[in-house]
Legacy VTK file of the C-alpha trace (Angstrom):
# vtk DataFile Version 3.0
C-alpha trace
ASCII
DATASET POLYDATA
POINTS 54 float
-38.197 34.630 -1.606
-37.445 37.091 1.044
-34.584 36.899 3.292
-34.955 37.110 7.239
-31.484 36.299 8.195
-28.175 37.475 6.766
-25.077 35.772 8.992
-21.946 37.711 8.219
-18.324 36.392 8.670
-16.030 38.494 11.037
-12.862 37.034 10.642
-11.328 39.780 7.725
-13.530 39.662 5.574
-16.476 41.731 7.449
-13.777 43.183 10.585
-10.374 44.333 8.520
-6.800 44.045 10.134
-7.577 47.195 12.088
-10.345 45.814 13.975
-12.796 48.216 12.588
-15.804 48.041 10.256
-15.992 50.215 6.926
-18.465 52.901 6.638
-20.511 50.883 3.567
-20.414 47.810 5.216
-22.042 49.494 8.598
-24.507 51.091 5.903
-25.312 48.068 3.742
-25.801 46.606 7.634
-28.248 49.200 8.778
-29.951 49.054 5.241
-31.260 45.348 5.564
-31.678 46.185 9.472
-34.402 48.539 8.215
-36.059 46.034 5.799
-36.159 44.053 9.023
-33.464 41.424 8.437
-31.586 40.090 11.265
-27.980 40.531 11.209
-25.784 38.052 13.063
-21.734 37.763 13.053
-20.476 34.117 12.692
-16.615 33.007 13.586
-14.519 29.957 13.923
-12.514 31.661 16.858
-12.935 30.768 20.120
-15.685 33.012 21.845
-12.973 34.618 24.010
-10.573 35.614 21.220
-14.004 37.205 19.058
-15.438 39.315 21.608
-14.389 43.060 21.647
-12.266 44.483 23.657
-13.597 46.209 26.903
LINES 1 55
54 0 1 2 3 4 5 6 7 8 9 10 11 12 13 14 15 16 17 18 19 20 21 22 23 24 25 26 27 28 29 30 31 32 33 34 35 36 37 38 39 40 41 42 43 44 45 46 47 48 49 50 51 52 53
């Protein structure tokens, strides 16, 4: 079975304290990217406390 759709959890465990995403987790990201996975963020925030900062 191949998977098409990883959802990833923002809320410290993919995002730490800092706000910021470790350089293996933006690789292991950009590694299923390429074997054409879709990447999505999930949270139980509200939308308006999730979204970064402009």
């Amino acid at each position: 079975m191949a998977y098409k759709l990883i959802a990833l959890n923002i809320d410290e465990t993919l995002v730490k304290a800092n706000a910021k995403l470790t350089r293996q987790t933006k690789e292991a990201i950009e590694y299923v990217k390429a074997k054409d996975v879709y990447v999505t963020l999930a949270t139980s925030r509200p939308f308006i406390s999730a979204k970064k900062n402009c």
